[in-house]
TORLOKE-776899 format. One record per residue (C-alpha): x negated, y negated, z negated; residue number from 1; residue in one letter. Coordinates in nm, 2 decimals. Each point is the difference from the previous one (the first is absolute). Layout:
N
+--------+--------+--------+-----+------+
:      u :      v :      w : seq : type :
+--------+--------+--------+-----+------+
:      X :      Y :      Z : NUM :    a :
...
+--------+--------+--------+-----+------+
//
This chain:
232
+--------+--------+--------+-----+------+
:      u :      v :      w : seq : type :
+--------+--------+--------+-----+------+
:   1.05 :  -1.97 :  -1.03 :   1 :    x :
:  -0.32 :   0.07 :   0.08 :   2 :    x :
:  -0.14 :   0.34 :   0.07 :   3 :    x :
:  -0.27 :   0.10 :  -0.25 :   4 :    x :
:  -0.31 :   0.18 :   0.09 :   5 :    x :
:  -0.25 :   0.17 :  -0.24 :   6 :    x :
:  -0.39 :  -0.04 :   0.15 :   7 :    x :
:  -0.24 :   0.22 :  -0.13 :   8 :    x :
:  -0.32 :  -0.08 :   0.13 :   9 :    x :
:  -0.34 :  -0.05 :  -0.22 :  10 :    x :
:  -0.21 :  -0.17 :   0.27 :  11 :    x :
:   0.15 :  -0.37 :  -0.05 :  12 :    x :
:  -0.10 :  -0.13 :   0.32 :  13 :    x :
:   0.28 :   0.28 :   0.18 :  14 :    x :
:   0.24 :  -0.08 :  -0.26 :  15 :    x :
:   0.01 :  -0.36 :   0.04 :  16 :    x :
:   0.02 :   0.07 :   0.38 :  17 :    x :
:   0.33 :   0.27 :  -0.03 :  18 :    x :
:   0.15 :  -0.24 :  -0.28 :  19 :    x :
:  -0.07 :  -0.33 :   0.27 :  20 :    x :
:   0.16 :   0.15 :   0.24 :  21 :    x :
:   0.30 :   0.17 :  -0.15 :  22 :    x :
:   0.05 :  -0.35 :  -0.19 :  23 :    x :
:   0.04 :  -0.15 :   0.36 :  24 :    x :
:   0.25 :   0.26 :   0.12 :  25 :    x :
:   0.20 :  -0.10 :  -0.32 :  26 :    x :
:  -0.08 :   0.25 :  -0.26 :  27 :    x :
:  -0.01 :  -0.01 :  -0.32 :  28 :    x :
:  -0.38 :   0.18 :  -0.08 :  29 :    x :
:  -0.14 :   0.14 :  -0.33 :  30 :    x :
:  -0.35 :   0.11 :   0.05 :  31 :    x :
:  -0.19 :   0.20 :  -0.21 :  32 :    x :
:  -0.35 :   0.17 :  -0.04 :  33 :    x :
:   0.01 :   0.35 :  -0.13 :  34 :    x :
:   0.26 :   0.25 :   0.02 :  35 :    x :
:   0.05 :  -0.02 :  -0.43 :  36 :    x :
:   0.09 :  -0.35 :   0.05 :  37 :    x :
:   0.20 :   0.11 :   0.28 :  38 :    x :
:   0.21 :   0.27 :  -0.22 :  39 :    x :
:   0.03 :  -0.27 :  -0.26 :  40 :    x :
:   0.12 :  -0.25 :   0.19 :  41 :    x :
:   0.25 :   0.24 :   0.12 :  42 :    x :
:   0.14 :   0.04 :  -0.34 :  43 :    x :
:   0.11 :  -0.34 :   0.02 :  44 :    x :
:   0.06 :  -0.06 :   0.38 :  45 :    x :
:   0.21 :   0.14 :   0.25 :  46 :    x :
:  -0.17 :  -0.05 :   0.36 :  47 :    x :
:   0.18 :   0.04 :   0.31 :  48 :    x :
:  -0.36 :   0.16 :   0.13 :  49 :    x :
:  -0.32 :   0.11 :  -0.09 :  50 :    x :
:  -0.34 :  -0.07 :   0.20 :  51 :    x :
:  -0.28 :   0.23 :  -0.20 :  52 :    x :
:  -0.34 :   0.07 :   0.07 :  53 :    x :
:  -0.14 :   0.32 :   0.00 :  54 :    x :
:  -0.35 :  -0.09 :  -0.13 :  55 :    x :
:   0.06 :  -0.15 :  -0.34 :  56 :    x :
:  -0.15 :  -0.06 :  -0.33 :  57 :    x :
:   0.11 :   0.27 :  -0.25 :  58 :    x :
:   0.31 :   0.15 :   0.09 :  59 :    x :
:  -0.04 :   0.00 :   0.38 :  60 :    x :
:   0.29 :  -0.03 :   0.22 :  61 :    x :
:   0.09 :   0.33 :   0.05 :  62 :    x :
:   0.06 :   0.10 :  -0.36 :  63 :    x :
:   0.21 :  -0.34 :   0.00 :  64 :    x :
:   0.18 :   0.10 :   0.26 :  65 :    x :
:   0.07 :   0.36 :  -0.15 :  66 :    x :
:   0.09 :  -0.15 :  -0.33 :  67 :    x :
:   0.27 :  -0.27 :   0.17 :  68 :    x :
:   0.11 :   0.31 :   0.18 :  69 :    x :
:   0.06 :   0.18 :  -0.26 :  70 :    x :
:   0.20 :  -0.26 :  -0.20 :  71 :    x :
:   0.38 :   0.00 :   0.09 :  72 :    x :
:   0.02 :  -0.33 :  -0.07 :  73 :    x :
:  -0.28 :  -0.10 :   0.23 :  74 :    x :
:  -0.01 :   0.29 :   0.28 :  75 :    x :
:   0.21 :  -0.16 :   0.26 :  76 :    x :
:  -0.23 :  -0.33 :   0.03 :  77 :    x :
:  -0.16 :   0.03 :   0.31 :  78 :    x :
:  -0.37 :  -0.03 :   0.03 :  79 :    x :
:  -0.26 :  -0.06 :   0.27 :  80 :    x :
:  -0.38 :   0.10 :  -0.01 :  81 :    x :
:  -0.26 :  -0.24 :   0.04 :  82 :    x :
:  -0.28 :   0.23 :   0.06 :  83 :    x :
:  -0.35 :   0.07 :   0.23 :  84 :    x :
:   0.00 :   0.18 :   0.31 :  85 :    x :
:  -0.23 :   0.24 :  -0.14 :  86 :    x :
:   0.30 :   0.10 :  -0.30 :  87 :    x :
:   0.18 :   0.24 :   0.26 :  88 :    x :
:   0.02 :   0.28 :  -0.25 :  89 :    x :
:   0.15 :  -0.26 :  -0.27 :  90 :    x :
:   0.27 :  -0.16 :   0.25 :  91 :    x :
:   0.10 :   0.36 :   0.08 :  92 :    x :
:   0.04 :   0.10 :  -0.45 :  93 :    x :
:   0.15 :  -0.37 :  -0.01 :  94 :    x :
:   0.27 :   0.07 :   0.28 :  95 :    x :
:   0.02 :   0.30 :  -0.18 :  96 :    x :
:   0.06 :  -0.14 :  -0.36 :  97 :    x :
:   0.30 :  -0.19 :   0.19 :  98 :    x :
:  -0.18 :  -0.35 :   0.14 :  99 :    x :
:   0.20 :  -0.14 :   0.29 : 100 :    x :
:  -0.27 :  -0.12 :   0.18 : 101 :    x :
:  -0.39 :  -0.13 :   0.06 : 102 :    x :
:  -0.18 :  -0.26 :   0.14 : 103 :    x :
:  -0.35 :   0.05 :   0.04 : 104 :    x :
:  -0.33 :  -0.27 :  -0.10 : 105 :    x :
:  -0.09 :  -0.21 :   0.16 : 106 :    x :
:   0.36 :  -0.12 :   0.13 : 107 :    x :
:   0.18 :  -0.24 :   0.18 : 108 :    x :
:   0.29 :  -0.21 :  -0.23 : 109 :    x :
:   0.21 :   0.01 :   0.26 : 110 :    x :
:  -0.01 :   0.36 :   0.00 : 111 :    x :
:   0.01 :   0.07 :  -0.37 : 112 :    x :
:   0.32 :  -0.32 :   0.03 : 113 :    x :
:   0.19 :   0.20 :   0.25 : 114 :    x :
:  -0.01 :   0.34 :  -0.19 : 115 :    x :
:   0.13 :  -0.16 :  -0.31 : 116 :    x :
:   0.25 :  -0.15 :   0.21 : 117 :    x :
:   0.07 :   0.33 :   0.17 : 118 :    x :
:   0.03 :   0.19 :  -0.33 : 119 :    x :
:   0.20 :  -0.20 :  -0.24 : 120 :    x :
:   0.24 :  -0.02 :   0.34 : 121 :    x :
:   0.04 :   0.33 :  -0.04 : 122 :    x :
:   0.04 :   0.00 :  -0.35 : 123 :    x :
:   0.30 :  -0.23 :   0.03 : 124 :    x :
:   0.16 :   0.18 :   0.25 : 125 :    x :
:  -0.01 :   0.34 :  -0.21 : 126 :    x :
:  -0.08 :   0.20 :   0.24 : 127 :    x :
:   0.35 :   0.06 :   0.11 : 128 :    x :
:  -0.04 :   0.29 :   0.18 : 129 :    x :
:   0.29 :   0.01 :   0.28 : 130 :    x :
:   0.09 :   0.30 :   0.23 : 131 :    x :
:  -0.06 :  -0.24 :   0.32 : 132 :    x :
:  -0.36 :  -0.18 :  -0.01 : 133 :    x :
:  -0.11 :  -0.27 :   0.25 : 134 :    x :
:  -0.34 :  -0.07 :   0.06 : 135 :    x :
:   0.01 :  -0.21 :   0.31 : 136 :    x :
:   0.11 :   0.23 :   0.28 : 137 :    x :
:  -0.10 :   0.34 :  -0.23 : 138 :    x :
:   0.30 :   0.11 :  -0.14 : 139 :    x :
:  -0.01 :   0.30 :  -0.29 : 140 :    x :
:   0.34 :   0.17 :  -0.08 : 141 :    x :
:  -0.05 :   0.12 :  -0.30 : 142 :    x :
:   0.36 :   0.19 :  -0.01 : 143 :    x :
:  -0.04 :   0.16 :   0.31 : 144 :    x :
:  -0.38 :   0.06 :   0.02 : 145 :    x :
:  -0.03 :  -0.21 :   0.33 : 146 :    x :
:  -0.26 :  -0.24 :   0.14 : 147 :    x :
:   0.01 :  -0.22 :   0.26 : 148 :    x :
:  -0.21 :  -0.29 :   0.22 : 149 :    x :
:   0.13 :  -0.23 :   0.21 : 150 :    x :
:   0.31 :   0.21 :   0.00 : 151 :    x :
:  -0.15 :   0.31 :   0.10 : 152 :    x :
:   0.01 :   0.28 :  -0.22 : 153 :    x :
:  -0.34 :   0.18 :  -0.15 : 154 :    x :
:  -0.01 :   0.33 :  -0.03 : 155 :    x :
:  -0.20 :   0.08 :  -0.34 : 156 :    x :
:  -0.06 :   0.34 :  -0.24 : 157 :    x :
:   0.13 :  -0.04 :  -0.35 : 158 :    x :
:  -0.33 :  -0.01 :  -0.10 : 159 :    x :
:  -0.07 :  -0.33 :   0.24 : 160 :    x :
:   0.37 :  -0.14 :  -0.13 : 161 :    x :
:  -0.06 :   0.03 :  -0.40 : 162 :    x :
:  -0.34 :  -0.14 :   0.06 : 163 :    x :
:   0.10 :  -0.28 :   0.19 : 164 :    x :
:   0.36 :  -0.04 :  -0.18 : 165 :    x :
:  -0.20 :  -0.03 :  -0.36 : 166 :    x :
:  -0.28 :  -0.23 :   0.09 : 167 :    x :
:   0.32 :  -0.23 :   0.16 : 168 :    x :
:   0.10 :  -0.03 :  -0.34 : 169 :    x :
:  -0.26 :  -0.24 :  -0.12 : 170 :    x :
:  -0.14 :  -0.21 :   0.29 : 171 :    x :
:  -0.34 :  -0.11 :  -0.11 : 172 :    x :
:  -0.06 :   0.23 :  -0.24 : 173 :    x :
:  -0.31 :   0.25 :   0.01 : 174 :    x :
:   0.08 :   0.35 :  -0.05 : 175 :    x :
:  -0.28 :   0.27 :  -0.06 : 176 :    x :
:   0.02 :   0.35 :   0.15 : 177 :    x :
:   0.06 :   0.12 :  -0.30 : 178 :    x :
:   0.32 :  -0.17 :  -0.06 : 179 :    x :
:   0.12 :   0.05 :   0.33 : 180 :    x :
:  -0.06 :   0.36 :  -0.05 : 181 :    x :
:   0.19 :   0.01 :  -0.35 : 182 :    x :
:   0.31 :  -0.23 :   0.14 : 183 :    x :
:   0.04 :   0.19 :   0.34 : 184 :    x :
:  -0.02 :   0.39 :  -0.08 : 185 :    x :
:   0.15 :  -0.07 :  -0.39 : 186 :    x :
:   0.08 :   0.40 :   0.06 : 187 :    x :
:  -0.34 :   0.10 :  -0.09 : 188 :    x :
:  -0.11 :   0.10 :   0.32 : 189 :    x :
:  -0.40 :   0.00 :   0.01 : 190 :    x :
:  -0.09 :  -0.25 :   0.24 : 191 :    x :
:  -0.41 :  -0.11 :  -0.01 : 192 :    x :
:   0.00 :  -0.42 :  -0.03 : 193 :    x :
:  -0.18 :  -0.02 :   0.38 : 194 :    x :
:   0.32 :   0.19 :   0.16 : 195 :    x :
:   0.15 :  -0.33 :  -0.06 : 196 :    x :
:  -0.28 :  -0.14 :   0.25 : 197 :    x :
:   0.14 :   0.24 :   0.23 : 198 :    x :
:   0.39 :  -0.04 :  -0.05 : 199 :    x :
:  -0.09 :  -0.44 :   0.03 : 200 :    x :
:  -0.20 :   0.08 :   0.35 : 201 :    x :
:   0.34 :   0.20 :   0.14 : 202 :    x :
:   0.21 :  -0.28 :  -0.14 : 203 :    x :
:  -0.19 :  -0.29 :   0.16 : 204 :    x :
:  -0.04 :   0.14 :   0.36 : 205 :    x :
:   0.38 :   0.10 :  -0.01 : 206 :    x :
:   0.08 :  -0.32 :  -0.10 : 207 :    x :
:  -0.25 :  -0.14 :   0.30 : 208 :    x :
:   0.08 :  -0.40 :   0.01 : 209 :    x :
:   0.10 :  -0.02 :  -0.33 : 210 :    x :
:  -0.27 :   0.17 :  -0.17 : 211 :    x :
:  -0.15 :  -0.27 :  -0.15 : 212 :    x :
:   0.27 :  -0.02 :  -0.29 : 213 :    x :
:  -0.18 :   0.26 :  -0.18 : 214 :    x :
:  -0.37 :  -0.13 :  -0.13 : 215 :    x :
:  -0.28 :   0.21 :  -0.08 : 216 :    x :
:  -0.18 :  -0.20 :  -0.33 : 217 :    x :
:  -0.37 :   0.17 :   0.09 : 218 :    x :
:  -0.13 :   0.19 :  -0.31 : 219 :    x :
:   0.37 :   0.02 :  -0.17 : 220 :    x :
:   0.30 :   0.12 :   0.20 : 221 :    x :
:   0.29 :  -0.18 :   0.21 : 222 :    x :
:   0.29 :  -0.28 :  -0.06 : 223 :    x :
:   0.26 :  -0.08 :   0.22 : 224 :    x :
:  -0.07 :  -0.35 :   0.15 : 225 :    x :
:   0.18 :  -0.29 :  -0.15 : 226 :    x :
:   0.04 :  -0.25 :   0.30 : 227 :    x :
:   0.05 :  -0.28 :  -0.24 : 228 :    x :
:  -0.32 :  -0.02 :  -0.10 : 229 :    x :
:  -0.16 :  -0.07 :   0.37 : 230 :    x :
:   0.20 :  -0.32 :  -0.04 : 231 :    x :
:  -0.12 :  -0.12 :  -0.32 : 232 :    x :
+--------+--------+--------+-----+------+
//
């Protein structure tokens, strides 16, 4: 069966593109204009994913995205932005509401293809989270807080370990500093968001060869690098 994907999009032209290109890759698209349509289309269908634009008609796409959110029937659809460069502040309450990812205007299909692609994989998968990850030669034990390259252990704070153990979690996925702040010290510690800046330097010139894995996403935080989608 087909996977079904919900396009919100008001300029046609885009729309017609995404929906083109999707149809090619073999899935099953339902594009829509506004983000009412959008909610009411989602009364009747059950996508596998949602591409939404921020800038839309009415109800823009962040109050759509709040309001799928927010529904538990509805919540664990993923969604990825469609949004200007110049929406920084948006991507960042988007992310925030619980958007998976973003591709910025103007784009490349391939691109916008292979994070679909990247996301419903993990979707699939469930996110199994397992006390030994592989990530090529980077290894993360999980159970015994221990990190590796090439064989050779790494040396990290618990500080460097959480951060790089929770972004490992979800390869691909864009994390604020925010939410790494609010997943890695869940003890209340005060920690200011650009501490994480400094904890993600530490980490990538410890992990030297193999700091590449972890992304900066300029103007919105870090993900962990999801290989498969430099073969797309």
């Amino acid at each position: 069966m087909k996977t079904k994907i919900l396009v919100v999009e008001d300029e046609k032209d885009i729309a017609e593109l995404v929906e083109y290109n999707l149809n090619r890759e073999g899935y099953h698209v339902i594009p829509v204009y506004d983000g009412e349509t959008a909610l009411e289309t989602l009364e009747k269908e059950q996508p596998g994913l949602i591409i939404l634009d921020l800038m839309l008609p009415g109800i823009d796409g962040l109050e759509t995205c709040r309001i799928i959110k927010q529904d538990p029937k509805l919540k664990n659809i993923p969604i990825i932005f469609l949004t200007a460069k110049s929406e920084e502040s948006d991507i960042i309450v988007g992310l925030q509401l619980g958007a998976d990812d973003y591709v910025t205007k103007p784009f490349s299909p391939k691109i916008l293809i292979a994070r679909v692609k990247a996301l419903l994989r993990r979707i699939s998968e469930k996110i199994v989270l397992k006390d030994l990850r592989k990530f090529d030669d980077l290894v993360i034990d999980t159970k015994k807080y221990k990190v590796s390259y090439k064989g050779k252990p790494i040396e990290l704070t618990m500080s460097e370990f959480n951060i790089l153990e929770f972004l490992s979690r979800q390869p691909g996925r864009v994390f604020t500093r925010d939410q790494i702040v609010d997943k890695v010290w869940k003890d209340g510690k005060f920690i200011i968001d650009r501490a994480v800046d400094v904890h993600i330097r530490g980490l990538r010139k410890k992990l030297d060869k193999a700091a590449d894995f972890v992304e900066t996403v300029r103007g919105v935080g870090y993900r962990f690098k999801d290989s498969s989608e430099c073969d797309e």
